[in-house]
C-alpha positions in Angstrom: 17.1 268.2 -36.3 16.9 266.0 -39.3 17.1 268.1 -42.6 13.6 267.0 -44.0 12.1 268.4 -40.5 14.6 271.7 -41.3 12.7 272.4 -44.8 9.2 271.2 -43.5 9.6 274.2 -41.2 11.2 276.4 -43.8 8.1 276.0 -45.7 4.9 275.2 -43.4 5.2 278.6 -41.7 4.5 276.5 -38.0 4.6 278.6 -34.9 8.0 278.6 -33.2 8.5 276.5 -30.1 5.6 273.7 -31.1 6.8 270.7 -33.0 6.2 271.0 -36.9 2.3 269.0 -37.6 2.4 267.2 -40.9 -0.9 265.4 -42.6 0.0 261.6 -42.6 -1.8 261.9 -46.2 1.3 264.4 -47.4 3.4 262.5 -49.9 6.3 263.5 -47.8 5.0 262.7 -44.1 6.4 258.8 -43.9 9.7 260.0 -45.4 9.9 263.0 -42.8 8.6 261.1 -39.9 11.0 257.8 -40.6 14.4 260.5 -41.0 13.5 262.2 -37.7 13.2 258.9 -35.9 16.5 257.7 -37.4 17.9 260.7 -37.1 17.3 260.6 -32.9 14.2 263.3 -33.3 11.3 262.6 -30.9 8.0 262.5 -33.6 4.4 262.0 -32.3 2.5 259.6 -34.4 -1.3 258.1 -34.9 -2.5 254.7 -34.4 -5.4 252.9 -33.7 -6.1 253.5 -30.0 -4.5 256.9 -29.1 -1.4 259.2 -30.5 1.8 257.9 -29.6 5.5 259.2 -28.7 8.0 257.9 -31.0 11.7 257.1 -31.0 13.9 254.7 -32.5 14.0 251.8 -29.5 17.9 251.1 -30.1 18.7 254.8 -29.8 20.0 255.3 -26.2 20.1 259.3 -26.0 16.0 259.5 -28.2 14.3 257.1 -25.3 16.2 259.2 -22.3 15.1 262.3 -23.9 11.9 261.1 -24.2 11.6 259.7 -20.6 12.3 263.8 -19.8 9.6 264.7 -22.6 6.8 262.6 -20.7 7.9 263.9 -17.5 8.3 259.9 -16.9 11.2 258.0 -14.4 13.3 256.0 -16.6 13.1 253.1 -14.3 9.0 252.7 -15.8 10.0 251.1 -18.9 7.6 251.7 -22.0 6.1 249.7 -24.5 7.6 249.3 -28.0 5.7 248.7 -31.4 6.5 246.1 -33.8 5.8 245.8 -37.8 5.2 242.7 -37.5 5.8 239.4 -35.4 8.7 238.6 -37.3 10.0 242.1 -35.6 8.7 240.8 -32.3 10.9 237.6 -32.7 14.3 239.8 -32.6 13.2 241.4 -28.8 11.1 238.8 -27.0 10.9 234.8 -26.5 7.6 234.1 -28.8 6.2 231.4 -26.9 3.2 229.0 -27.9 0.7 231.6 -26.2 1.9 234.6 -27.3 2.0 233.3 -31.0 -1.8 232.3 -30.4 -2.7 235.8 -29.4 -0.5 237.4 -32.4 -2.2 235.5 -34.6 -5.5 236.7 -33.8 -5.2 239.7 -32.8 -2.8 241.3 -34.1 -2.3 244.0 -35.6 -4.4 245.6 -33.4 -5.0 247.3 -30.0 -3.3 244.2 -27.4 -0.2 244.7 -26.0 1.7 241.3 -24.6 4.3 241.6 -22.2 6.5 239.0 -22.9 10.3 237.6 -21.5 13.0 240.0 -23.1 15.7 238.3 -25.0 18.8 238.4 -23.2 20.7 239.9 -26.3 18.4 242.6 -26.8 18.9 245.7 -24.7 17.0 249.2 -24.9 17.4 251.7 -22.3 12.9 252.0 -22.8 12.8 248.7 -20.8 14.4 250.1 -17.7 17.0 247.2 -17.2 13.5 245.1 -17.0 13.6 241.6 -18.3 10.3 241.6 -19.8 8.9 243.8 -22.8 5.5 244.9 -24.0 5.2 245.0 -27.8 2.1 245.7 -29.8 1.8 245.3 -34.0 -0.9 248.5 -34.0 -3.6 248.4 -36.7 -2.5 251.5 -38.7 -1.4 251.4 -41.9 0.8 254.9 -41.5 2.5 253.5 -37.8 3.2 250.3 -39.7 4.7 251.7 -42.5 6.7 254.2 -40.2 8.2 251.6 -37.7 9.1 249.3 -41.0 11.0 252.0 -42.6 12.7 252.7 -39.4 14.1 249.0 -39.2 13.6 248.3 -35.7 11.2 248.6 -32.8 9.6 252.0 -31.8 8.8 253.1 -28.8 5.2 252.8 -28.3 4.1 255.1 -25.2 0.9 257.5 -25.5 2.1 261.3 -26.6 1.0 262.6 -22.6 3.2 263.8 -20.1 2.8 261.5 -17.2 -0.7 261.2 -15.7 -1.9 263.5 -18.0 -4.4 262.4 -21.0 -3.3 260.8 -23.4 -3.5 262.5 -26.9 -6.1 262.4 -29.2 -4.9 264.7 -32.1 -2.3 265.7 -33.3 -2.5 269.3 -32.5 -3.3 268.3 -28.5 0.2 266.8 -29.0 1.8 268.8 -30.1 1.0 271.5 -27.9 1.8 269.4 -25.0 5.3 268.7 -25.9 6.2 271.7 -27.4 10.1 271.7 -29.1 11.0 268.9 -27.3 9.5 266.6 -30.2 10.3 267.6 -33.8 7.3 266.6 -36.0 4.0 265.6 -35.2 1.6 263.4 -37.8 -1.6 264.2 -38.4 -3.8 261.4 -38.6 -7.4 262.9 -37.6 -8.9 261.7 -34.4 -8.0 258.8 -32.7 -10.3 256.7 -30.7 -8.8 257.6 -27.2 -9.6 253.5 -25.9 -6.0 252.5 -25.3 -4.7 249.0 -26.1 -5.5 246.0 -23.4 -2.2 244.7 -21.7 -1.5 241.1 -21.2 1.4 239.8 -19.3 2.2 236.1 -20.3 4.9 236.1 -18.3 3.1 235.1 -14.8 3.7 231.7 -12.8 -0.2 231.8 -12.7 -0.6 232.3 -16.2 -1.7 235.2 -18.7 -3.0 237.9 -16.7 -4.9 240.9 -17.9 -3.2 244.2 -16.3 -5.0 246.5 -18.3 -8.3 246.7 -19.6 -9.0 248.7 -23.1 -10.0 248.1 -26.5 -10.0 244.4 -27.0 -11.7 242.8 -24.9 -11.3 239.9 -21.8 -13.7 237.5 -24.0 -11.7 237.9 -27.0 -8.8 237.0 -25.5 -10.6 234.1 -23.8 -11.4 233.0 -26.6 -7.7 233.0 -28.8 -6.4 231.3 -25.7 -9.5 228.3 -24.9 -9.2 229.6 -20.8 -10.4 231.6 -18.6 -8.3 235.1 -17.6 -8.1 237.1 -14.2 -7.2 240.5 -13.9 -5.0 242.3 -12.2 -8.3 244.5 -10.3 -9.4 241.1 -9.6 -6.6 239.9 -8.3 -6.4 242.8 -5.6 -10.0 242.5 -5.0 -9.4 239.2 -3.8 -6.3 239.7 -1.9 -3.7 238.1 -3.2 
């Protein structure tokens, strides 16, 4: 466990066996949560859709452990957060259309699955070639994964199927001493981010539905969108 987790402890009184909950307002939270994550520590963390479940993309043994945490098959990658699209640039091919939708949109609450570099390689992406990234819209998540230096993994703090966390407490219940910190950031809005994949021979398709919307998107990119429900519906 990362020393600043070690004294937070020491000193917060936390029950035993639940991961240590810190106000992302305490001077110290972005210094604890960012040594955790380098340290390979699992942390829970707010944005602006729902809580997420952190750990440093590039660290092979933090994502496994996490895969185990969620109760998730390792061959389902998971999405990563980005600072910034500059951050993007050093995982994914930035094409025309997905440097339209950055633009507008983000930071904020759409992820865009995009073609994988072939020299980037984290065991979160399940030997997949493509890779979902999302810049989120919160100033403590940004400030976290910038610290850290490299993508974090994005996933919602749930085990699988379950709901995904909107506190921090709900959390950190959940998951117990498998993570090592959890930050407080209030409530979140529990409308998770909407999922393009750019990566289709039949163009940008939505795959989930959530917080921004199918117009919005229509708009950034001048054309009309299917979805995936759609897609189904109509038998393809």
């Amino acid at each position: 466990m990362a020393p600043e987790v070690v004294l937070l402890r020491a000193v917060s009184g936390n029950l035993e066996g639940v991961a240590e909950i810190i106000s992302q307002s305490d001077r110290r939270a972005l210094e604890v949560a960012v040594s955790a994550l380098k340290a390979g520590e699992l942390v829970v963390y707010p944005t602006d859709t729902v809580y997420g479940l952190g750990a440093a993309a590039g660290n092979e043994d933090a994502v496994r452990r996490l895969f185990a945490a969620k109760g998730r098959s390792p061959s389902k990658a998971v999405p990563l957060l980005v600072a910034d699209a500059l951050m993007a640039t050093w995982v994914a091919e930035v094409t025309p259309v997905a440097h339209n939708l950055m633009s507008a949109l983000w930071p904020g609450a759409l992820t865009i699955v995009m073609r994988r570099l072939d020299s980037y390689h984290s065991v979160a992406l399940a030997d997949g070639d493509t890779v979902a990234l999302r810049e989120p819209g919160h100033e403590f998540a940004l400030g976290m994964i910038a610290a850290v230096g490299e993508p974090v993994v994005g996933t919602s703090a749930n085990r699988s199927a379950g709901r995904a966390a909107v506190s921090a407490a709900e959390a950190a219940f959940q998951f117990g001493d498998m993570v090592a910190l959890a930050v407080d950031g209030g409530r979140m809005t529990g409308v998770e981010s909407t999922v393009i994949d750019i990566t289709r021979e039949g163009g940008p398709m939505i795959v989930r539905e959530g917080a921004v919307t199918q117009e919005e998107i229509e708009r950034v990119l001048g054309r009309t969108l299917g979805t995936d429900k759609e897609r189904k519906e109509a038998g393809e």
